[in-house]
NUVOTI-308724 format. One line per field, with one value per residue: residue number from 1; chain; x, z, y of N, C-alpha, C in turn. Coordinates in Angstrom, 2 decimals. Atoms other than C-alpha are relative to their C-alpha. Example, Ala and Ser with C-alpha at 12.3 -4.5 7.8 and 13.67 -1.06 7.14 Angstrom:
BEGIN
n: (1:2);
chain: (A:A);
n.east: (0.89:-0.82);
n.up: (0.00:-0.06);
n.north: (-1.19:-1.19);
ca.east: (12.30:13.67);
ca.up: (7.80:7.14);
ca.north: (-4.50:-1.06);
c.east: (0.90:-0.77);
c.up: (0.00:0.73);
c.north: (1.20:1.09);
***
This chain:
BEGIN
n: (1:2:3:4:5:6:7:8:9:10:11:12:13:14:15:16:17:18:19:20:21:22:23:24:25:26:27:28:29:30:31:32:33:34:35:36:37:38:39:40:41:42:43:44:45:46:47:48:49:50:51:52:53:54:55:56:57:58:59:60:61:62:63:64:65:66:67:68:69:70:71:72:73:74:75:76:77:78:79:80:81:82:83:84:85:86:87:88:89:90:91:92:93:94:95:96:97:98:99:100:101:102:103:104:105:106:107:108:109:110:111:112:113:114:115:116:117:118:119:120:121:122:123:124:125:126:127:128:129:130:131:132:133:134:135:136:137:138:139:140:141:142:143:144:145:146:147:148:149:150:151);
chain: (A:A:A:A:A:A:A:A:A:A:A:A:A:A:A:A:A:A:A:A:A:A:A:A:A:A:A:A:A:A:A:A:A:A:A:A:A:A:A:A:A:A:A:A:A:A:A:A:A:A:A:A:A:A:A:A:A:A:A:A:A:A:A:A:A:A:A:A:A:A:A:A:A:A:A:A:A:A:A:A:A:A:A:A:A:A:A:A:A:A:A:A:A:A:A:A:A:A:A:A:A:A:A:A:A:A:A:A:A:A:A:A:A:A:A:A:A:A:A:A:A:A:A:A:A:A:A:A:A:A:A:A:A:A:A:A:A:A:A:A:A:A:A:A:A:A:A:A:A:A:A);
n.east: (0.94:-0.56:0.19:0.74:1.64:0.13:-0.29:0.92:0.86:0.05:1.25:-0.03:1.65:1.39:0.15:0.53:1.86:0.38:1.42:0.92:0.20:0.92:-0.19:0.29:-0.66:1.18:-0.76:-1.38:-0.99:-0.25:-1.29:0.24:0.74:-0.41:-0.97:0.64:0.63:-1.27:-0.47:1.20:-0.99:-0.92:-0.47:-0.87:0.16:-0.18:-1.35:-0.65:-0.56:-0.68:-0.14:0.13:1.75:1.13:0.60:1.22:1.17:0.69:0.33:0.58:0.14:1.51:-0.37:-0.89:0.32:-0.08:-1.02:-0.20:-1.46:-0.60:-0.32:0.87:-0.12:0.85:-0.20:-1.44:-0.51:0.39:-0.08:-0.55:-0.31:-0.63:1.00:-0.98:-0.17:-0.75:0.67:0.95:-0.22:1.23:0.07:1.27:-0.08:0.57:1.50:0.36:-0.05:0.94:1.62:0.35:-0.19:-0.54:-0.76:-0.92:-1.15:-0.52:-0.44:-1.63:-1.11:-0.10:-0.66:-1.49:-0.63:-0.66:-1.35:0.33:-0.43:1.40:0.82:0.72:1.10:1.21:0.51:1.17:1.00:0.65:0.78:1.40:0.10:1.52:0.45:1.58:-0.35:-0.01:-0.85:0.25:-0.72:0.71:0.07:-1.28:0.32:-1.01:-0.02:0.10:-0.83:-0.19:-1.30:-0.35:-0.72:-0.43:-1.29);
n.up: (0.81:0.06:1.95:0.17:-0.36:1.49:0.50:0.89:-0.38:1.20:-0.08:-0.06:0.29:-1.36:-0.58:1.10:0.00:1.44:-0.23:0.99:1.05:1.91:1.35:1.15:0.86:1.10:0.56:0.01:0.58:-0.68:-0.75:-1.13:-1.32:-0.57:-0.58:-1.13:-0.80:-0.01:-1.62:-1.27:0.11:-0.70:-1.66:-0.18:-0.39:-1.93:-0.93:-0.42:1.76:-0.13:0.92:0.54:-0.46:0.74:-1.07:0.65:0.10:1.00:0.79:0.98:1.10:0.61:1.31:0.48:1.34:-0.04:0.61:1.49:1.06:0.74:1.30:1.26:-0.49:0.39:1.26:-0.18:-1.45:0.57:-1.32:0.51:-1.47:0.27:-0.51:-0.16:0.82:0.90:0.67:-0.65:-0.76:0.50:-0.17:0.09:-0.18:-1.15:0.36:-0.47:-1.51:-0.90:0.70:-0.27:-1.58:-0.38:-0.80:-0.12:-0.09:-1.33:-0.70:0.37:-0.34:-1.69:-0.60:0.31:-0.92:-1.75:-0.55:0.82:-1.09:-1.11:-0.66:0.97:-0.27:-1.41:-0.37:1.91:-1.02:-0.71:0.51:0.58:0.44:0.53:1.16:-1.05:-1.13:-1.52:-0.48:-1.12:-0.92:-0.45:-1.26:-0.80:0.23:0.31:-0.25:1.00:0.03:1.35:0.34:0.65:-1.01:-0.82:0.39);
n.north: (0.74:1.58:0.26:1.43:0.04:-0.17:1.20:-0.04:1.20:0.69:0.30:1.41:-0.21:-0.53:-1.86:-0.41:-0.98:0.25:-0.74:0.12:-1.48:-0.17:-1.35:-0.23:-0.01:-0.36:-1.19:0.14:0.25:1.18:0.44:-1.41:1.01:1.26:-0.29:-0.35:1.49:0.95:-0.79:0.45:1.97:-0.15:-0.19:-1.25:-1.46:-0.18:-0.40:0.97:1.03:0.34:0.66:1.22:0.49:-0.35:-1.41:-1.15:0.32:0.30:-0.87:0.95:-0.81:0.56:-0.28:0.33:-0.55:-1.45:-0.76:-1.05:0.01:-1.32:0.67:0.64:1.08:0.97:0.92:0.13:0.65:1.52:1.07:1.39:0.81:1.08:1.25:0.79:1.07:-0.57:-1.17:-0.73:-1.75:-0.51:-1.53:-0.31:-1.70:-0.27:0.56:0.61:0.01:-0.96:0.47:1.30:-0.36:-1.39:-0.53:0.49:-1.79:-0.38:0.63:0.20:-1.29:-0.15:1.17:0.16:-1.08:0.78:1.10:1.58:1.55:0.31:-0.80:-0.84:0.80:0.22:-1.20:-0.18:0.26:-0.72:-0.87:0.65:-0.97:0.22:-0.50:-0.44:-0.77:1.01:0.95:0.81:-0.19:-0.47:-0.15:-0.93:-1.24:-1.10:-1.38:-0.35:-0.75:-1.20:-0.04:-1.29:-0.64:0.84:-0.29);
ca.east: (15.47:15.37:16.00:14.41:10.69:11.37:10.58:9.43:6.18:6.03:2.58:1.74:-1.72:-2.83:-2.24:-3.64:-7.22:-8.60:-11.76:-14.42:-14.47:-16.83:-15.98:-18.02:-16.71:-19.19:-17.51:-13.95:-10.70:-9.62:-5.51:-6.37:-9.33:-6.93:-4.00:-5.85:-7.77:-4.06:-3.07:-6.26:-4.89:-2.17:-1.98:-0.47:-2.41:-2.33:0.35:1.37:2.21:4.20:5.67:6.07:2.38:-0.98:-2.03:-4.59:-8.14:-10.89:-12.26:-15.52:-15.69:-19.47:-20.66:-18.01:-19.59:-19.27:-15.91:-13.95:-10.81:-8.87:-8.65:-9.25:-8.30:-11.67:-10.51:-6.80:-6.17:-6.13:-5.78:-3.69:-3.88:-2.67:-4.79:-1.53:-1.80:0.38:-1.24:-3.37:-2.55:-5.91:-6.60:-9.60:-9.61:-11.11:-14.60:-14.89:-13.55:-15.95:-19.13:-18.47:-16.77:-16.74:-15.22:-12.35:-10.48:-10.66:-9.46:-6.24:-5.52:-5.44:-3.78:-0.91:-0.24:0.25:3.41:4.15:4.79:2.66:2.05:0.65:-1.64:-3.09:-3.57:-5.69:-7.81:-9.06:-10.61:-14.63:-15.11:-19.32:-21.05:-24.24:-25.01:-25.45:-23.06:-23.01:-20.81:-23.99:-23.56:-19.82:-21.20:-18.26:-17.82:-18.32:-15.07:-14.97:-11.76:-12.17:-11.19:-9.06:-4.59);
ca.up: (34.35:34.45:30.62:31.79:32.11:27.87:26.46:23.04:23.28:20.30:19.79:20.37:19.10:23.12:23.31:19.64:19.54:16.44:15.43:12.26:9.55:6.43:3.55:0.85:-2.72:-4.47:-6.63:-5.85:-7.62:-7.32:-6.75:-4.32:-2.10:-2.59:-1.15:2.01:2.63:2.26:5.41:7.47:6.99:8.43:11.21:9.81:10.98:14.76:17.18:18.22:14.33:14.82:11.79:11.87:13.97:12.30:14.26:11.52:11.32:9.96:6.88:5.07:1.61:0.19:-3.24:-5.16:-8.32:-8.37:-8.84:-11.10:-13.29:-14.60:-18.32:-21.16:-18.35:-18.45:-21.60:-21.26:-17.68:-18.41:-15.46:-16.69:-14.71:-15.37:-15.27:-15.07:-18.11:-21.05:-23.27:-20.42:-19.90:-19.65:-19.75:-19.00:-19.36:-16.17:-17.61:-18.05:-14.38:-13.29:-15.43:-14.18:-10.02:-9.55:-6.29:-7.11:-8.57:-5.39:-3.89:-6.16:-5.95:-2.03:-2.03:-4.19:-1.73:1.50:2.23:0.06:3.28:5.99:7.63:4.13:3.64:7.29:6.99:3.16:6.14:7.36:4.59:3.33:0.22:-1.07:-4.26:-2.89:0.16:2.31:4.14:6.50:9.11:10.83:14.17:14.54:13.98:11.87:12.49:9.02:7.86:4.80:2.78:1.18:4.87:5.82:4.99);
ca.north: (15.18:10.89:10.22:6.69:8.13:8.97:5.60:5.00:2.79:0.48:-1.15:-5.11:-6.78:-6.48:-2.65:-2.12:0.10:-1.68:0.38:-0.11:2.79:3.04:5.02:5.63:5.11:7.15:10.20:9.13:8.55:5.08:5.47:8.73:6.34:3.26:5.15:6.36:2.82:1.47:4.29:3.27:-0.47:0.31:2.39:5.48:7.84:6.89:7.86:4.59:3.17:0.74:-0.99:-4.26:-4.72:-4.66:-1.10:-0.11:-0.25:-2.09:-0.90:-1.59:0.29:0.53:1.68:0.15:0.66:4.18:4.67:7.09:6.65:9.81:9.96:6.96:4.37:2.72:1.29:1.76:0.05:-3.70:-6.67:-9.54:-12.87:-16.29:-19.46:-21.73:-23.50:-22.80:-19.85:-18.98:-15.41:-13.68:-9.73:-7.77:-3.71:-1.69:-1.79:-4.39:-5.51:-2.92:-4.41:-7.99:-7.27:-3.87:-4.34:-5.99:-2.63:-1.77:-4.36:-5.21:-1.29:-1.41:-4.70:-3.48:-0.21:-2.57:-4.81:-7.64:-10.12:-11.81:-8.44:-7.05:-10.19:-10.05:-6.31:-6.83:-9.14:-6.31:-4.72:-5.43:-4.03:-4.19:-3.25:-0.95:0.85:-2.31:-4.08:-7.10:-5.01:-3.41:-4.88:-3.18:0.01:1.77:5.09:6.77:8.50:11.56:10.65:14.35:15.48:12.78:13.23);
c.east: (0.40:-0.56:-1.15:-1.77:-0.09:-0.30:-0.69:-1.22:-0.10:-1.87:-0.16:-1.67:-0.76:-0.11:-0.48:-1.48:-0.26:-1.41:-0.33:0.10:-0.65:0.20:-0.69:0.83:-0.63:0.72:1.45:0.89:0.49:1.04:-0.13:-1.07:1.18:1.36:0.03:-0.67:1.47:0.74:-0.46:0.39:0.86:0.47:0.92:0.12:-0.60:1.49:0.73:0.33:1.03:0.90:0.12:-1.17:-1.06:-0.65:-1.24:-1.15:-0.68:-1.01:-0.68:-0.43:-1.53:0.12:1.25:0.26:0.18:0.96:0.63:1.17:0.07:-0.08:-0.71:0.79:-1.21:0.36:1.79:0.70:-0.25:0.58:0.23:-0.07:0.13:-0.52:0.98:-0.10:0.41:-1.09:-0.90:0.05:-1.46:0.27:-1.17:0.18:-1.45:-1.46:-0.44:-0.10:-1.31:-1.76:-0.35:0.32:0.50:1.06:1.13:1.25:-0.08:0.90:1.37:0.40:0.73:1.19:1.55:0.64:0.19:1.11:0.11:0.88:-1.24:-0.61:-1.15:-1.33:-1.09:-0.88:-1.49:-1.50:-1.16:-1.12:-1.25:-0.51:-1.77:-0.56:-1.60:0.31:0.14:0.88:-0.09:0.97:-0.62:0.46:1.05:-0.34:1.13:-0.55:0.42:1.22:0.10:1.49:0.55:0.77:1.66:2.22:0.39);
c.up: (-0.03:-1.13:-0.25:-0.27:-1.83:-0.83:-1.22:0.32:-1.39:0.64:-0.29:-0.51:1.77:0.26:-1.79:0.10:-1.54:-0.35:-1.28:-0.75:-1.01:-0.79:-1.42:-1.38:-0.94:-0.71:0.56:-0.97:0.31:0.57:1.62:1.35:-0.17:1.09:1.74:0.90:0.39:1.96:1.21:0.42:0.89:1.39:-0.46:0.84:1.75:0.57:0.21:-0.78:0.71:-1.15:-0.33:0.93:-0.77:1.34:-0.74:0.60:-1.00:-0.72:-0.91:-1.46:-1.09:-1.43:-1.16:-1.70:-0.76:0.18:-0.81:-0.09:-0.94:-1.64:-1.09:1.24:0.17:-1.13:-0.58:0.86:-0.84:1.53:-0.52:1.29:-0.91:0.02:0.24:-1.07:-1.43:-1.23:0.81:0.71:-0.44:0.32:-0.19:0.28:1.53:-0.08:-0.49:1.47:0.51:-0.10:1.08:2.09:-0.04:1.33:0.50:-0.27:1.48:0.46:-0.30:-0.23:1.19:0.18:-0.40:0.53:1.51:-0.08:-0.81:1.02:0.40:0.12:-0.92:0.18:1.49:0.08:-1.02:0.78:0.24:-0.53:-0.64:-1.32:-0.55:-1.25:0.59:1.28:1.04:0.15:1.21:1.68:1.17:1.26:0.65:0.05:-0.38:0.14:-1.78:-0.44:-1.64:-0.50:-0.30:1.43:0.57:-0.84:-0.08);
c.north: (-1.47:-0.15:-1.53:0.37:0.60:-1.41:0.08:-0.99:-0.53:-1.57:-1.73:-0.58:-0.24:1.23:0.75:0.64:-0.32:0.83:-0.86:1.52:-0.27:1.14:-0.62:0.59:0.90:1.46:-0.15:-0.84:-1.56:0.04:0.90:-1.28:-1.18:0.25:0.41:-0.69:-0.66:0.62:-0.29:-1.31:-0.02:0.20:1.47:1.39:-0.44:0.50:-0.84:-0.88:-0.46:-1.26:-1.17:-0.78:0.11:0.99:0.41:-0.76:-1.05:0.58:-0.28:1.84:-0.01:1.40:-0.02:0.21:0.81:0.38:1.02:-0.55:1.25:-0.72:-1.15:-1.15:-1.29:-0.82:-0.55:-1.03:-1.51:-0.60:-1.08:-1.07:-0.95:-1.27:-1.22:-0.63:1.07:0.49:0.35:1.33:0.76:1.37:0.81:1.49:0.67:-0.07:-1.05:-1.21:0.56:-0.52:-1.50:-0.17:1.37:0.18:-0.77:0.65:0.55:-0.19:-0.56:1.30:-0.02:-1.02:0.23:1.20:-0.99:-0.79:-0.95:-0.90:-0.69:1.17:0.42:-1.07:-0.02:1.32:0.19:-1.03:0.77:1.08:-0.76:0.78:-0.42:0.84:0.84:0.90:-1.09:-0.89:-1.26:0.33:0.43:-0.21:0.39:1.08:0.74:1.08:0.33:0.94:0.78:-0.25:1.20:0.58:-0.71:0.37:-1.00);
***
């Protein structure tokens, strides 16, 4: 046997297969869909993951609205942010997030399951998230992916 014809292949962005995926948000969990958009991001679930490349897909997320949260988190969850100026710590509970950008729980769930470097930021690129069924991704034609099936 020539041990040489064993090589690992590690993945570069010219040998990357970037695709399009759409997943509908409609009757799902938010950490459960954000944990699975975070995988697609990535590149986990190909063969040729390669960790410090951007291998995943791109990934547009429609009906955003239509979320769920376990429990009394609609009113529990809160989203602190900072306006920079002294006493400006603001805080807004998930409903109301949800009332005013619904699809921004999304989008700071997802963002805080990816990388906190460059790679993470380039990968949070890749995701579109939309309030509704319509998106402006039409002319990629994602391929529609079932999270309920998906690992």
């Amino acid at each position: 046997m020539d041990t040489l014809s064993y090589k690992t292949i590690s993945a570069n962005k010219a040998t990357v297969d970037k695709q399009w995926l759409l997943v509908d948000a409609e009757g799902q969990t938010l950490g459960r869909l954000a944990s699975k958009v975070a995988k697609l991001l990535r590149g986990k679930h190909k063969p040729n993951f390669t960790p410090h490349v951007d291998c995943g897909d791109n990934v547009v997320i429609v009906n955003a609205e239509k979320i769920n949260l376990s429990g009394n988190k609609w009113e529990d969850k809160t989203y602190t942010r900072y306006t920079g100026y002294p006493g400006g710590q603001r805080s807004q509970t998930a409903q109301e997030m949800k009332d005013k950008y619904p699809e921004r729980i999304i989008e700071k769930s997802v963002k805080g399951m990816l990388p906190k470097n460059k790679l993470g930021a380039e990968l949070f690129r890749n995701l579109r998230v939309y309030v509704g069924t319509e998106h402006g991704q039409e002319a990629q034609k994602p391929t529609v992916i079932n999270l309920n099936e998906f690992k």
